[in-house]
Each structure stands twice: as C-alpha cells, then as structure tokens.
GUMARSE-478417 format. One record per residue: y, x, z of N, C-alpha, C in turn; residue number from 1; residue in one letter. Coordinates in pm, whole numbers, padded with zeros to 5 digits. Atoms other than C-alpha are relative to their C-alpha. Layout:
GUMARSE-478417
    n_yy    n_xx    n_zz   ca_yy   ca_xx   ca_zz    c_yy    c_xx    c_zz    i  aa
       Y       X       Z       Y       X       Z       Y       X       Z  NUM   A
...
END
This chain:
GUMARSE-478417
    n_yy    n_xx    n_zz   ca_yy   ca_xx   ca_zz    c_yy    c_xx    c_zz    i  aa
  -00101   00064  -00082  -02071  -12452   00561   00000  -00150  -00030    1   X
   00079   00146   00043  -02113  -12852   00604   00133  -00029  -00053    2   X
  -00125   00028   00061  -01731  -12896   00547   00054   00037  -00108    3   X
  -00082  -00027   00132  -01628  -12694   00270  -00027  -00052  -00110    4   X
  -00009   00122   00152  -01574  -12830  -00091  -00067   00111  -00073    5   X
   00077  -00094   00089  -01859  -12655  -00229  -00086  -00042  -00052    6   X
   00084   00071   00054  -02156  -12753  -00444  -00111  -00030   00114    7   X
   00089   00027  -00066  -02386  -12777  -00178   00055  -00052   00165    8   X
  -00071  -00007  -00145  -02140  -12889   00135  -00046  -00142  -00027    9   X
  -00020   00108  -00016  -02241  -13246   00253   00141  -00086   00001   10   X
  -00161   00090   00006  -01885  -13311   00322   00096   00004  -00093   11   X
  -00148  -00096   00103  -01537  -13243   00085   00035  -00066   00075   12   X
  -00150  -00027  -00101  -01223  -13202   00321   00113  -00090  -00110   13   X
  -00102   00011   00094  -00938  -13393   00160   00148   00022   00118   14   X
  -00093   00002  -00066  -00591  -13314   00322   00089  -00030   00010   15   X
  -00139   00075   00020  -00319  -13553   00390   00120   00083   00104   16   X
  -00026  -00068  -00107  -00025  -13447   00541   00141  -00089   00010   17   X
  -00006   00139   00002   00112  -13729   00730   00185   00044   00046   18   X
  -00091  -00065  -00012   00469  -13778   00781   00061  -00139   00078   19   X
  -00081   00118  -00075   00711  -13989   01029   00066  -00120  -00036   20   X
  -00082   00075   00029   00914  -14174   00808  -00075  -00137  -00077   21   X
   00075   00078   00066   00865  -14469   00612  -00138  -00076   00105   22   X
   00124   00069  -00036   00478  -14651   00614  -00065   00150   00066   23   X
   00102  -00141  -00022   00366  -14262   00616  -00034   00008  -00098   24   X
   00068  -00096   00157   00158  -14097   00343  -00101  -00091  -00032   25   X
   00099   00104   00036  -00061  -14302   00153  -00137   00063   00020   26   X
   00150  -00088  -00017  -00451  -14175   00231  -00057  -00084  -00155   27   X
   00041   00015   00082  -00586  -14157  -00094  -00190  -00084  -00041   28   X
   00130   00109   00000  -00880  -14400  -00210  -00117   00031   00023   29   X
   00104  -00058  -00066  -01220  -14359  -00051  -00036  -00047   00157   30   X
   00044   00019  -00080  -01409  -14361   00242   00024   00163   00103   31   X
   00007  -00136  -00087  -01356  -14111   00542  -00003  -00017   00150   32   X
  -00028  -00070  -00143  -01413  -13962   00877   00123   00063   00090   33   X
  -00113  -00111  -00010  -01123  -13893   01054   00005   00036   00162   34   X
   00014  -00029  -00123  -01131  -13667   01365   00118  -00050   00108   35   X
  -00129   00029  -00077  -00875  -13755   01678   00102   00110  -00023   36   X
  -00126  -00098   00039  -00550  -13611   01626   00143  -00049   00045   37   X
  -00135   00047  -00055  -00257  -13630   01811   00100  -00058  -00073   38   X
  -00113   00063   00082   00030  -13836   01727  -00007  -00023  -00163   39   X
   00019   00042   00185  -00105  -13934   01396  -00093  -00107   00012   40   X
   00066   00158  -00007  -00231  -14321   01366  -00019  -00055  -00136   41   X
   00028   00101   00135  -00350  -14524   01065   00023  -00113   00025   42   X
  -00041   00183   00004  -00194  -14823   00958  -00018  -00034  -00165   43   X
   00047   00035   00088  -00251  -15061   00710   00048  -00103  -00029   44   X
  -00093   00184   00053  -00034  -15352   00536  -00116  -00069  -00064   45   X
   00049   00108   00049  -00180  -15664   00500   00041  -00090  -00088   46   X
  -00077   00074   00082   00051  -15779   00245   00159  -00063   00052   47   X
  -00150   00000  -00049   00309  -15890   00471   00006   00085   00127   48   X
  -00050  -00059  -00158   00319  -15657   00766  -00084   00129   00054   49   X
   00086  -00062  -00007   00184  -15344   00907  -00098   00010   00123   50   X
   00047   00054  -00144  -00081  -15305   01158  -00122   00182  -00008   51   X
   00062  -00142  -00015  -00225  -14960   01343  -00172  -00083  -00060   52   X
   00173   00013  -00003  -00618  -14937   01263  -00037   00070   00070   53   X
   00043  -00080  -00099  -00649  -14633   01458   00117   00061   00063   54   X
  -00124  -00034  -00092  -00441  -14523   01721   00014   00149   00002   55   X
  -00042  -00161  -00042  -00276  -14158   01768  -00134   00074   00133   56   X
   00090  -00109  -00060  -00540  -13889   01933  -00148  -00097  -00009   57   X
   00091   00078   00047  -00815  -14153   01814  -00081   00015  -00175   58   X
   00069  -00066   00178  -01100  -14089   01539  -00074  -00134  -00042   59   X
   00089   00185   00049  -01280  -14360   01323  -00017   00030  -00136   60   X
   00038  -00013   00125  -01379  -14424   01005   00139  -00089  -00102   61   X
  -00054   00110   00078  -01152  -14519   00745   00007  -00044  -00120   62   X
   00033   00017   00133  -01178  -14697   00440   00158  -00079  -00097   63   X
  -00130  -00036   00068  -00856  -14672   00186  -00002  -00036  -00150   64   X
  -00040   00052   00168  -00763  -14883  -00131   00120   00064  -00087   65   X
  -00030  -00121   00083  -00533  -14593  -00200   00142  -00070  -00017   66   X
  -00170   00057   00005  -00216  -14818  -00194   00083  -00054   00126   67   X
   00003   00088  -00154  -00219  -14987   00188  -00042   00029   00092   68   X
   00074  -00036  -00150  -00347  -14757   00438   00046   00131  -00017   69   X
  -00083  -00140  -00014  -00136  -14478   00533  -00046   00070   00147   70   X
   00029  -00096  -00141  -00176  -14163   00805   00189   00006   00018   71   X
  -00122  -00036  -00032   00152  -14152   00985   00037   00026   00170   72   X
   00006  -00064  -00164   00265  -13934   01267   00128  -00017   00052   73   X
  -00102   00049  -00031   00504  -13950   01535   00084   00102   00041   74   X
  -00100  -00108  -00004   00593  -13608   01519   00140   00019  -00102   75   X
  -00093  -00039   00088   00935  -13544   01354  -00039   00098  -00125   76   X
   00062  -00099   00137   00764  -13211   01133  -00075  -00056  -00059   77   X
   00101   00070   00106   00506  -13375   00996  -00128   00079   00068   78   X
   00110  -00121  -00055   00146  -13279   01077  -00129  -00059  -00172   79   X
   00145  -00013   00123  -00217  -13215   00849  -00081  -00046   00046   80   X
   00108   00067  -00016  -00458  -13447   00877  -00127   00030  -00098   81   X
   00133  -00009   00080  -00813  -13353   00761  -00065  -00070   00026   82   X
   00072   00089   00028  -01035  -13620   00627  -00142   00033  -00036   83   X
   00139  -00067   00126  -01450  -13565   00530  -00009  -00169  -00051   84   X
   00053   00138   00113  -01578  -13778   00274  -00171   00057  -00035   85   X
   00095  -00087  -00008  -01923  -13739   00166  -00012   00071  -00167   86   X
  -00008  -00078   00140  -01997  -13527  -00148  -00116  -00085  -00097   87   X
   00083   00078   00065  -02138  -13779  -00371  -00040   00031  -00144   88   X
   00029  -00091   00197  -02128  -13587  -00756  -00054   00106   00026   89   X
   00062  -00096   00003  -02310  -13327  -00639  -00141   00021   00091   90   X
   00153   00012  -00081  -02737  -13267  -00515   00049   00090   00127   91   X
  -00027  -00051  -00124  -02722  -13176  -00199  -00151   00066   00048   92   X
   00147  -00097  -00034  -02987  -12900  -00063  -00024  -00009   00160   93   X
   00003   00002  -00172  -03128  -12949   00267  -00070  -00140   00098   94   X
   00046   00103  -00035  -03195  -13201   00454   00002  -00129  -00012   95   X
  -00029   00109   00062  -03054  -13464   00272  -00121  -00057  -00127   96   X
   00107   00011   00106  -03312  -13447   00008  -00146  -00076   00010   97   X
   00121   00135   00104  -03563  -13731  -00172  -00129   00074  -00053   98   X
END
C-alpha cells in the first residue's frame, strides 16, 4: 500500500485534525502533499498577520516550520485532514531504488 506507515510505503500519512477556531491546528514540521478538501484552507503568519496559502477544496504542497502554518476549517465540528510526506528513514523497495 503506497500510503500506509509501513517499512516499505513511499508515503507516511500524518493526521491533523483541523479546527475552526483560533489560527487552526498547527501542521506539524515537514514537507507535505495535501489532497483538496472541503472547507479546510492553510494559512500561514508572517509574523504580523495571517495569510491563506491554499484555499478550502484546494490541494498543494505544503511546507511547515511547525509553529506558523496551520490547517483550519470552516466547519464548526472540526474535520481530518490527511497529509503524505515521503518516508525518508526507511529503504524503499521498488521502484524507487539506486
């Protein structure tokens, strides 16, 4: 499976789970893929102010200093945002291979 968090998965899944209030949930440090997803946007303070990076039902790549780039949705419940990253501590079998 290319997604699961397994020794041989190109990807690991990390799962934020974004929430209305506030900046939103902080997306933890790293690099990621994130698929479109309704009412859930990335923003990102620049020190003084915040600013979308990706818009609600919109996918992109995003890259996260783990203190300044939050997933936040505009649903009242809250929703689950799944992130891939690539699996970099572990050989990868397949077609990735040197």
């Amino acid at each position: 499976n290319a997604t699961a968090n397994t020794a041989g998965a190109y990807f690991l899944t990390t799962t934020v789970a974004a929430v209305s209030t506030g900046n939103g949930t902080v997306i933890p440090a790293g690099v990621y893929l994130m698929f479109p997803q309704a009412n859930t946007s990335v923003i990102a303070n620049n020190g003084s102010s915040n600013a979308t990076l990706i818009a609600a039902n919109t996918g992109g790549v995003i890259i996260s200093d783990g203190v300044n780039v939050f997933a936040k949705t505009a649903n009242a419940g809250g929703d689950t945002v799944t992130l891939l990253a690539t699996n970099g501590g572990t050989a990868v079998s397949g077609t990735y291979n040197t």
